[in-house]
Structure formats: C-alpha cells, structure tokens
C-alpha positions in Angstrom: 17.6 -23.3 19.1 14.4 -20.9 18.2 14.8 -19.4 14.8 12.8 -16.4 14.0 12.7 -15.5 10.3 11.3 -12.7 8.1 10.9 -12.0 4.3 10.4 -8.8 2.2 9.8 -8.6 -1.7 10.0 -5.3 -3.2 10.8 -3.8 -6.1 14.2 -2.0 -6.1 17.8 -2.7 -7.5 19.7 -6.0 -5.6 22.8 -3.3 -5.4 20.6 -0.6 -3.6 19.1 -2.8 -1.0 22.3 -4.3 -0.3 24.2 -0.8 0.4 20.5 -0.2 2.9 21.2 -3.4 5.2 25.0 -3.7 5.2 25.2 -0.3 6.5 26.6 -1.5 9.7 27.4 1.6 10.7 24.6 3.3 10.2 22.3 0.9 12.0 20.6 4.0 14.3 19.3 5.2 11.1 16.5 2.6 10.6 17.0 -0.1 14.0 14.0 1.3 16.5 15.3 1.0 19.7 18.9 2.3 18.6 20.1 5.4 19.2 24.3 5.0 18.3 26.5 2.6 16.7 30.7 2.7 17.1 32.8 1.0 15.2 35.7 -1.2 17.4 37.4 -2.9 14.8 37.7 -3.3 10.9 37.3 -0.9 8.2 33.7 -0.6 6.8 32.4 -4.1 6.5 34.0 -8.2 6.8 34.6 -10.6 8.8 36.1 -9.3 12.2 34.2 -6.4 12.3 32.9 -5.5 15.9 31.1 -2.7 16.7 29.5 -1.4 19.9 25.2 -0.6 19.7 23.5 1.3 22.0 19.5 1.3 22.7 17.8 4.5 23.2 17.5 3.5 27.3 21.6 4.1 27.2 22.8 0.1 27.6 25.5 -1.0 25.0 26.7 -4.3 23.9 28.9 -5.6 21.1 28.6 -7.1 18.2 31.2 -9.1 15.4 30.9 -9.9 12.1 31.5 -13.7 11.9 30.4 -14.5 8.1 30.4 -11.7 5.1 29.5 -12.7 1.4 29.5 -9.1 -0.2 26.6 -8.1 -2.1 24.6 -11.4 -0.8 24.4 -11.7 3.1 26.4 -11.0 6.5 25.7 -12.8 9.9 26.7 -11.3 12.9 27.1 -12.6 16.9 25.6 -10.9 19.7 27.6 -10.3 23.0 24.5 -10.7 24.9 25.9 -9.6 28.4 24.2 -6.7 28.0 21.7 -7.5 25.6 18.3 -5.8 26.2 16.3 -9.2 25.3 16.7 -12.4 28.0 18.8 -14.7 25.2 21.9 -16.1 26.5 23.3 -16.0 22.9 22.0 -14.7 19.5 22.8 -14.5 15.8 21.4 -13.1 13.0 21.6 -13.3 9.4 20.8 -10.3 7.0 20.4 -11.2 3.0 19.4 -10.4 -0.1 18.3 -11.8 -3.1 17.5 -10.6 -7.1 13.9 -12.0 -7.6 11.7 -12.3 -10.6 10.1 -8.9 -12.4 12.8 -6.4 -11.0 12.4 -7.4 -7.3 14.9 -8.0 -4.7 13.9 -10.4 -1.5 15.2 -9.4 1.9 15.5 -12.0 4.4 16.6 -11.9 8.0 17.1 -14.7 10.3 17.5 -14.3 14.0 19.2 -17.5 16.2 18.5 -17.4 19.7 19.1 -19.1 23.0 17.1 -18.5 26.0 18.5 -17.5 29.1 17.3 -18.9 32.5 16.0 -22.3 31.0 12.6 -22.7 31.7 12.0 -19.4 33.0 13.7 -18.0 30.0 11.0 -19.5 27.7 8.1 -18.8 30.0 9.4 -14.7 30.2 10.2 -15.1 26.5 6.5 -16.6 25.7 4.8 -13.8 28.0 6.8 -10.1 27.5 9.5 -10.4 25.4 8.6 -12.8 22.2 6.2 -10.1 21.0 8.5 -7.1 21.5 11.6 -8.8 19.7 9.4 -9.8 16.3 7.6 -6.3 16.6 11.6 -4.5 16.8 12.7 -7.3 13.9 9.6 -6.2 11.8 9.8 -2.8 12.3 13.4 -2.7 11.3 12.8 -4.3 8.0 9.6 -1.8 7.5 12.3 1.3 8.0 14.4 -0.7 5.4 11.9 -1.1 2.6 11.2 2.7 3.2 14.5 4.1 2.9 15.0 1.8 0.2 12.2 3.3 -1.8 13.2 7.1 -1.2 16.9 5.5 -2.4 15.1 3.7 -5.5 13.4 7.3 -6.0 16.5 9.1 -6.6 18.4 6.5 -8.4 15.1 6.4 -11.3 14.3 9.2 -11.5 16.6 11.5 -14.2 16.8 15.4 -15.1 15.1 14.1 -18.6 12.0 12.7 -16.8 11.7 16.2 -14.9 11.8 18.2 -18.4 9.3 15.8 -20.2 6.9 16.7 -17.2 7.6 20.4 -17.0 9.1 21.5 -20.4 12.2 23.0 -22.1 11.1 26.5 -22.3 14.4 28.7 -21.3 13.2 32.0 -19.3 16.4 34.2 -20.3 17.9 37.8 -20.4 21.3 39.2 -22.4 24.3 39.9 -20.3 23.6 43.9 -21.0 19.8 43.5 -19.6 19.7 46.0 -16.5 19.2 44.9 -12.7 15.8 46.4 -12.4 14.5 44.6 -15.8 15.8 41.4 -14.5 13.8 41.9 -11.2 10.5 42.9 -13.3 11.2 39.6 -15.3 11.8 37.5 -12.4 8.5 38.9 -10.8 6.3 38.3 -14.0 7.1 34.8 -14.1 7.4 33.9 -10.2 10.9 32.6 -10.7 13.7 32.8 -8.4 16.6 32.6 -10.8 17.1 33.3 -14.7 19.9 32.3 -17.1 22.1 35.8 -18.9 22.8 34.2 -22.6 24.8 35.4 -24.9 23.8 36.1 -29.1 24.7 32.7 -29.8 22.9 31.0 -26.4 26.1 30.5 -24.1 25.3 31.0 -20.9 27.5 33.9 -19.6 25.8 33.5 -15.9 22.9 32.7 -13.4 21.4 35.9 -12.0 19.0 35.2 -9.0 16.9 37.1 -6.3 19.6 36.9 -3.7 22.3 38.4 -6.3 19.6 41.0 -6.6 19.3 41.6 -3.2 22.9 41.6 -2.4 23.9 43.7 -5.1 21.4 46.2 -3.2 22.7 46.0 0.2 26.6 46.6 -1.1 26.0 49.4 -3.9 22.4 50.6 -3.0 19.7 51.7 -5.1 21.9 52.6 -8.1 22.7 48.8 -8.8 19.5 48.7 -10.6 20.4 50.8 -13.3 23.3 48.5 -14.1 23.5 45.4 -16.6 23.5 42.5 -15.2 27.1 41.5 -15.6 27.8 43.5 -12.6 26.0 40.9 -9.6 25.3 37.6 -11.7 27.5 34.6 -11.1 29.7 33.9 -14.4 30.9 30.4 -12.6 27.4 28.4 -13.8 26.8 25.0 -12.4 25.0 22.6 -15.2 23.8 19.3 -15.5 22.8 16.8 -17.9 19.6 14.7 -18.8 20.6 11.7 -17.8 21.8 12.9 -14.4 20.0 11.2 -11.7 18.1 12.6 -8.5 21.0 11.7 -6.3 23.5 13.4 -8.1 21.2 16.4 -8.8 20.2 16.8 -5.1 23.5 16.8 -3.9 25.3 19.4 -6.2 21.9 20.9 -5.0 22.6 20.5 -1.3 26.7 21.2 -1.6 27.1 24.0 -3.7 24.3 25.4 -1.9 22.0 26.1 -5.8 18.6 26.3 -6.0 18.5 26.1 -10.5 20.6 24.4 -12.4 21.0 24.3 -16.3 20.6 21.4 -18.5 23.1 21.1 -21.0 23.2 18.2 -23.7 25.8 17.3 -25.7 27.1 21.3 -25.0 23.5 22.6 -26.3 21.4 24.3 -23.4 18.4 22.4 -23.6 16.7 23.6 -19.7 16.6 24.3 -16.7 15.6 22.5 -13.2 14.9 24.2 -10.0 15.1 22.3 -6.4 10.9 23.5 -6.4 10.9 20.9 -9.7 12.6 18.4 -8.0 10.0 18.4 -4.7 7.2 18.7 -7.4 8.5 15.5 -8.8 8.7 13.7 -5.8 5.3 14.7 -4.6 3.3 13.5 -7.6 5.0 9.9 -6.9 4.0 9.7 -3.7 0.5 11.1 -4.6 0.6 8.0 -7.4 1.9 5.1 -4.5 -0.8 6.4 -2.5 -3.8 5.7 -5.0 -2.4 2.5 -5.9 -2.3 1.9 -2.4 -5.3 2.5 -1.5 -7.2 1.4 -4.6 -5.3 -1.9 -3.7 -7.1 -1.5 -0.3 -10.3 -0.8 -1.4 -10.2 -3.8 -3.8 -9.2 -6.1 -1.2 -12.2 -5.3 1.5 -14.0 -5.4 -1.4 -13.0 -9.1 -1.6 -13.8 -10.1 1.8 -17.2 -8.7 1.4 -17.8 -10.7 -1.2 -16.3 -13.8 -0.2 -18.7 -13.3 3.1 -21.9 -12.1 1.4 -21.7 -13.3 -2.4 -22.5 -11.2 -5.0 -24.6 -8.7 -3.6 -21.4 -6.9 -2.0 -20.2 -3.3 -3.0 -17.3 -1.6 -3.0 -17.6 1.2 -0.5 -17.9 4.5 -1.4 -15.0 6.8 -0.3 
C-alpha cells in the first residue's frame, strides 16, 4: 500500500498545535480544496466520529474517525466513493509531538490504494500523484500559519505591550467639561481618555463617540457639561498578565477599543486595539528580517560552495 508521509518542526506549544489539527470541524479553515465540513455523528472529537467534507467543485464524501489518542494523534478512513483523487481506499494519520528547544513536530501520514490497478498507478504517476502531495503540503503550510498567529496571541501579554509603549495615564476629573475633554483628546490624537477620581479610581471611559453622541441627543450645549453626563461609568479593565487572546476578544465582544490595566487594584495603563496591531506588526516586521537574512545567508552559501572564497553576499 503507498504511504505518503510529511513532517513539520516549529516552535509553538504541543497543546496549541494539537487544538490547530484536531479541529475536525473546522477543516475548511486551512484544507485547500475544501469549502464545508458537517458533522454526522459524535460530539466534537473520538472514535466514531463521521463527518461529511465537501471540495470547493461541490462533491462530498464521508469520513470516520477509526483511532483517537487525545492530545497525540487521530487517524481517520476515507469513504472514497466520492473521493476527488482515484484511490479505492485511504487513511490518514494526523500527529503531534513535543520536540527539543520548545518545538512541537507535526506529522501526517496518508495510506492509499489505487483504484483501477494498473491504470490507477499509471493515472496516479502522471496527474494525480503531484496534485495530492501539493494539497497534503499545502495543508500543513496553512497549519503552521495559523498556528503561529495562535502562538502570537497566546505569548504575547498586556505587560509586554506597556514595556514597549509606556505607563503614562492621559486622564481628566469626573467634573472636567465635554468640550475640554475634546481639546484634550485632540492634543494628544487619542480616541478615548480615563475620568479619575482625587484618589485615581476610575469613575469612567469618556471617548470620541460618547462625544459625538452626546451631540446628536442634547446638541451643542453638551459641551458645556462635565463629563459625568456622556462617559461610561461601567469600565472594562484588564490585567498585565492577560494575554492577546483574551484581550482581543473582550476587544471584539464588548465592542471596546481601550481598555485599562489594573494590577493588583492599582491603575497602572492603558491599551488601545491601535497598540495591539502595533504590536503585532513589529513581530512580523522582526520574522521577516530573520527570514530573509536567513535567505540571504543561505545563497550566500551556495555561492561559495560553487565559487570558493571569492563569493559575496549580494547586495539588497
């Protein structure tokens, strides 16, 4: 029976790459030529588990779960009726490992039987051998990228994002007016800025669109009010060691763009979801350097190894 087998090594938490590839529902999200995955039987994950996949050309076929070792590995059998590849049966095999240094291996091992015989092999050897390994490597490329955005937001804590940007507090008193609020707001190119009490509790958030809303319901007068009168006394906070995750989905369900930092009850900053893209950014900026300084190094390498010392490193 032809095995096909593939192998990643990267560097990301065993638990975080094993949530990626045993999302058996969520197989559209990274699988190139699928479009939608239904679940026919069993809850979530384990043996039993069927669900239905269709490609993006609109066939379906079926697929169970036949072996589950949580956290480690899950093989699962191909109904291959419909299959869109010429095997007349198929299995595969999707693991993971904890590696040396902090790195996780991903393996995947696909079983197949050819249909047809002969011909099976020779259309296998000609049209479909190539398209199969390119859809199996793919796959695990959309893995290890998803897994890094994951690792991103699991690493990355509100205490990093302060180190980088600072603790400075921009802040008014709960009596400030509306119109000083918007001068301050303006000054500093802020969207959002804390009201704090005498003894720095935060009595509420005031932010452009309070500012703007208070406008459209009272009118022009609103600006000659304190502050009390539009902010938002219910204040979302979060802490240092809150992680990216957590941070972008408060973020994303409570609909707030800032967010104080309180430690230990002490206001110690504030993050904004601008910081949080800032952040991101500069890490990506940073992977690509390294990536292609790695690159650069490597052509480097084959120059020399053709032409001996007198090879240089291109100029970029």
């Amino acid at each position: 029976m032809p095995v096909y087998k593939l192998e990643r090594r990267i560097k990301a938490h065993p638990e975080l790459v094993w949530d990626i590839i045993s999302d058996v529902a969520g197989l559209a999200k990274v699988a190139p030529h699928i479009s939608k995955v239904e679940i026919l039987e069993g809850e979530g994950e384990g043996v039993g588990l069927k669900r239905r996949v269709y490609d993006r050309r609109g066939d379906s076929w079926i697929e169970e779960c036949i072996a589950w070792e949580d956290g480690k590995s899950y093989t699962m059998r191909v109904d291959t009726s419909h299959y869109p590849f010429t095997f007349s049966s198929m299995e595969f095999t999707w693991s993971v490992e904890a590696g040396e240094r902090n790195t996780t291996i991903i393996r995947t091992r696909y079983e197949y039987q050819y249909r047809y015989g002969l011909l099976g092999r020779i259309r296998d050897r000609f049209r479909f051998r190539k398209r199969f390994r390119e859809t199996c490597t793919e796959l695990m490329d959309n893995w290890v990228r998803r897994i890094h955005a994951r690792e991103w937001i699991y690493e990355v804590t509100v205490e990093n994002i302060l180190k980088h940007k600072g603790f400075d507090i921009i802040s008014v008193r709960p009596e400030t007016t509306v119109i000083e609020t918007a001068n301050l707001l303006r000054k500093n190119r802020i969207g959002s800025v804390l009201a704090l009490t005498e003894d720095g509790e935060i009595a509420g958030v005031v932010s452009e669109r309070d500012i703007v809303t208070g406008l459209s319901e009272v009118g022009p007068e609103i600006l000659d009010e304190p502050v009390t009168e539009i902010m938002t006394s219910n204040v979302l906070v979060c802490h240092p060691d809150d992680n990216m995750e957590q941070i972008l989905a408060c973020m994303t369900d409570r609909r707030v763009r800032h967010l104080p930092v309180v430690d230990h009850g002490k206001l110690v900053g504030i993050i904004s979801i601008g910081d949080v893209v800032k952040t991101r950014i500069q890490e990506l900026e940073v992977e690509s350097d390294a990536l292609k300084s790695f690159i650069s190094g490597r052509e480097w390498l084959e120059r020399y190894k053709r032409f001996g010392p007198t090879a240089r490193p291109e100029e970029s």
